[in-house]
N, C-alpha and C positions, 0 to 999 in steps of 0.2 A: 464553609461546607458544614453542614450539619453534622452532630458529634464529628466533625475532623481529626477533633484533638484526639477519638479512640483510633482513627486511624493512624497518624501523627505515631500514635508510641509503637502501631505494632510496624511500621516502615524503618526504627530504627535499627541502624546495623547492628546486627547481632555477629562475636565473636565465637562461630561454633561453625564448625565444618560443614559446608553444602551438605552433604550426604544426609547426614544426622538432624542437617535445620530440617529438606526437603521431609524427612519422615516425620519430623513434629509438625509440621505446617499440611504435609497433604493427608495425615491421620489414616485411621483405618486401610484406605483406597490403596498409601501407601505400599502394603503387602501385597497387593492384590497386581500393581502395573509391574512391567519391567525394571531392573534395578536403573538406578542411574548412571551408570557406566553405558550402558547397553542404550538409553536415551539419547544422549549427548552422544554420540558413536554416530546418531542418525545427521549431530548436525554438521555440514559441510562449510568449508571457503571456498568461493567461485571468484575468480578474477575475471572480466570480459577487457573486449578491446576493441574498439569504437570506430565503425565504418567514419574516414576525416569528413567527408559528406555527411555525416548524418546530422539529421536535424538538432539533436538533443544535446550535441557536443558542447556546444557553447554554455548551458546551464549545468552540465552533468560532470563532463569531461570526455577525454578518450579513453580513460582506461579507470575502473572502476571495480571497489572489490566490498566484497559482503560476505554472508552466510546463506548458506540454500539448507533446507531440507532433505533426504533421501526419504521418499515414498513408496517405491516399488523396487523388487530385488534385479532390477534391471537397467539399474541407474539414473533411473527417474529422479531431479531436484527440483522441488519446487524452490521460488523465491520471492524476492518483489520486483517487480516488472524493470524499475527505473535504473536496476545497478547490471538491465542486459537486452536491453530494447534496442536495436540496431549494430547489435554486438557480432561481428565478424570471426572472432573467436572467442574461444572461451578455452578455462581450465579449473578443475574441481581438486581440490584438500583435503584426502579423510587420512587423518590422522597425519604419519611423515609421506604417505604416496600422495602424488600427482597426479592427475590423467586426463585427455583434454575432452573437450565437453562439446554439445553439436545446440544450437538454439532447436527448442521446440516450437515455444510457442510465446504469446503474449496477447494479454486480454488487456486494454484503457481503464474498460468499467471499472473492473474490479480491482485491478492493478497486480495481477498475478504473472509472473513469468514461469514457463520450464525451461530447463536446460535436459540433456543426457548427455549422460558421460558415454565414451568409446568401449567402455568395459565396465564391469558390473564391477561397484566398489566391497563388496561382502561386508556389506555392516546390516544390521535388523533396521530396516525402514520403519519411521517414526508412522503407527496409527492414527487414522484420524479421529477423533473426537466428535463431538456435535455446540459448536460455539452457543447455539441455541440453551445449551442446559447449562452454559455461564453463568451466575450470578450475579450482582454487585458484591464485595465483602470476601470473592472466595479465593483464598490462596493459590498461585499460580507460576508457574516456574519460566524466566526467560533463557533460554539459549541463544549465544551467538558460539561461532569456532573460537575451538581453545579448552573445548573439557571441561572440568568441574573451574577453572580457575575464571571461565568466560558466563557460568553460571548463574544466576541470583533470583532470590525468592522474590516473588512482589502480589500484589494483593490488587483486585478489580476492585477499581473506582468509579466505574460509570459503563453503562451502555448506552451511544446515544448516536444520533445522527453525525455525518461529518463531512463537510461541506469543503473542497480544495479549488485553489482559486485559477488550476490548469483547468477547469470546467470537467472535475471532480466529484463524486458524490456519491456516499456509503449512506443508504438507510438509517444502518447500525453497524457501529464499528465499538472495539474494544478499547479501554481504555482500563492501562497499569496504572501503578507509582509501588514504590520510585523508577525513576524513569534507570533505563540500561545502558550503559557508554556506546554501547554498540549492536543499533536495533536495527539495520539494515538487514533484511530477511531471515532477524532471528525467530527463531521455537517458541511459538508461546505454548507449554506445557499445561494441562490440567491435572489437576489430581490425580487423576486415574493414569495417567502418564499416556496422555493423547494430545496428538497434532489440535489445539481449535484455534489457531491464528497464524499469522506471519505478519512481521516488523516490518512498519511500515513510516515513522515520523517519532522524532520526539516532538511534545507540546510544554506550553507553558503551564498549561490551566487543561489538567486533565478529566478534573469533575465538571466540566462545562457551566460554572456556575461564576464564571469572572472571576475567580480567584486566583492569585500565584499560588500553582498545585500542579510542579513540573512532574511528568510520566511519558509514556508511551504512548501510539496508537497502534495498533492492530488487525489489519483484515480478516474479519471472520473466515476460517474456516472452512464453514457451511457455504460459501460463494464458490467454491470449486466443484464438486463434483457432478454441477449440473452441468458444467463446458468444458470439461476437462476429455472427454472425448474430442470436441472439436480442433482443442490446441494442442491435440496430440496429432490425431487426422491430417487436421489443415491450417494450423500454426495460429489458427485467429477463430474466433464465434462465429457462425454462423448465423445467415438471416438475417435483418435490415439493422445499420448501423445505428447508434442515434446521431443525430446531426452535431458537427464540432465547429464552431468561430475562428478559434484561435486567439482568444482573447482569456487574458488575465483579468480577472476583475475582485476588488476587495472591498469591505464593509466600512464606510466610518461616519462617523456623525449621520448614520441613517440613510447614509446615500451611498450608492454602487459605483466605484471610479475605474475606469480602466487604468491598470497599472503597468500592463505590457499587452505589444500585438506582435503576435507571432509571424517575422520576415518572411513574405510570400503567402500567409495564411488568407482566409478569405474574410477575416476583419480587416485588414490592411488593405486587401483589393477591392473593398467595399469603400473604404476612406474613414474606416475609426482608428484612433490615434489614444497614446496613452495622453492620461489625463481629462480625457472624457466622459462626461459620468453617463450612466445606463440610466433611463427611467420609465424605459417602458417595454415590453415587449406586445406588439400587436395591438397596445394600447392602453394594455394593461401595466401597472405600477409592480413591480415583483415586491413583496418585503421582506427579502431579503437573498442570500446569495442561492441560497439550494430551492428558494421558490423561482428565482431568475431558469435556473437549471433547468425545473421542471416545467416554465412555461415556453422555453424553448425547442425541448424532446416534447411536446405536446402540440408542437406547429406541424411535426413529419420526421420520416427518417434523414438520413442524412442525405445531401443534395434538397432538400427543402427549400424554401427560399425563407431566411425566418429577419420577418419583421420590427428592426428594435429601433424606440424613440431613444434618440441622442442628444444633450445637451452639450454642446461645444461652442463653448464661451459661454454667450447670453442667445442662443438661436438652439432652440429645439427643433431638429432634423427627424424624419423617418429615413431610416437609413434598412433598405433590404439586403441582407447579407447571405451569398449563396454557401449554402455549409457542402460541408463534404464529410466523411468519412475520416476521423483520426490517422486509421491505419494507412490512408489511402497517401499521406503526407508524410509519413514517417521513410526511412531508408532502411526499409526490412529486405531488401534482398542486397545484398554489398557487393560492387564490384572487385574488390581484391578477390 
């Protein structure tokens, strides 16, 4: 990474109390947001508990626990999608009270979940920000639940595309370091002491420059308030889905290999199998995983019929695979 090494020294741990770091690191701004009491107050623990049918069981678990946000004085949490997607119940953490939580909503694209709690937990909901006026370089605060001791300062290393191999894809997504023990729907904090991200993966190589340069990634922010009506509304976005496979696929030596097909998906009921490499869609060669992405959502919405060349063995296949709707697969309404 270019000058790294000035990154490198401002990443090491420093022995001085969150409070005290938070206000040399977020400067001026500092006086101006909420204290950090009153911050970390907004973030939450959310446990779900996992329709046995549901599809995601197998990779996720049944029962899975993280940090939410509180956004609105009405118990609104936001999170990340993956720790309450098919979640049958739920229950929220602020401080030593409990209280159980109702699913609101959950978007794929963006990988954002809500929850609400059954009662207004009276803590000041966490501000939103504008992830847009992020930086590279600019000091930045992680929250997960736990108060100042779950905490830690970290510094933007990169804004850049991010490509996941669930048939995933962030324009532009945020990226820390040092990365945070625990970033499942933690706070990314700005200076001004505003919401502009929610925890969403640790990586290896966060400056996207093939380096070991362990951090975080981040879902901007800015991605919610265009549909946050709708997953409050009707639980899911509105208007034409984009088409889903059900396939896993990853990058190596240049070529695109299936690495899993999601059982009963419409990879699998088309006839692609893992270990199959992708090489074409429509005829086209993608170069690489989020061009694959795009020339897919570029066939139709979902129920499309989208056309991918498949090499299986040494026989290049046209293989038409009918997509469908992510949500439409998933076990969002649970019989218990």
């Amino acid at each position: 990474m270019k000058n790294g090494h000035r990154v490198d020294s401002l990443l090491k741990p420093l022995s001085v109390p969150i409070a005290a770091l938070w206000a040399l690191l977020a400067g001026p701004a500092a006086a101006q947001s909420p204290s950090l009491d009153e911050l970390l107050s907004a973030v939450v623990q959310i446990k779900t508990y996992i329709a046995p049918e549901g599809r995601t069981v197998q990779g996720l678990g049944k029962e899975r626990s993280g940090s939410g946000i509180v956004i609105d004085q009405n118990g609104l949490v936001l999170t990340i999608g993956y720790l309450m997607v098919e979640a049958y119940a739920a229950e929220v953490t602020s401080g030593n009270r409990t209280v159980p939580a109702q699913v609101v909503g959950y978007d794929h694209e963006t990988g954002f979940g809500l929850l609400r709690t059954n009662e207004p937990l009276k803590v000041r909901p966490l501000q939103f920000g504008k992830s847009s006026d992020v930086a590279d370089r600019d000091p930045v605060l992680i929250a997960s639940f736990g108060g100042a001791d779950m905490a830690a300062p970290a510094f933007v290393v990169a804004k850049r595309e991010f490509a996941g191999n669930w048939e995933y894809l962030l324009d532009e997504a945020i990226f820390t370091a040092p990365p945070h023990p625990a970033w499942s729907g933690a706070a990314l904090i700005s200076r001004e002491g505003k919401l502009v991200g929610v925890g969403s993966l640790v990586v290896g190589d966060a400056t996207g420059k093939s380096v070991h340069f362990p951090g975080n990634m981040f879902v901007p922010i800015d991605r919610l308030p265009p549909i946050l009506g709708d997953l409050i509304s009707d639980g899911r976005v509105s208007g034409p889905a984009k088409p889903w496979l059900g396939i896993n696929a990853d990058e190596a030596r240049g070529r695109l290999f299936v690495t899993r097909v999601t059982p009963g998906g419409p990879g699998e009921k088309a006839g692609i199998k893992a270990g199959d490499v992708i090489v074409g869609v429509r005829g086209a060669a993608p170069t690489g995983l989020a061009d694959f992405y795009r020339k897919i959502w570029a066939v139709g919405p979902a129920g499309s019929d989208i056309p991918l060349d498949i090499l299986q063995g040494s026989e290049t296949r046209r293989i038409a695979v009918k997509s469908i709707n992510r949500l439409d697969h998933l076990k969002l309404k649970s019989s218990l």
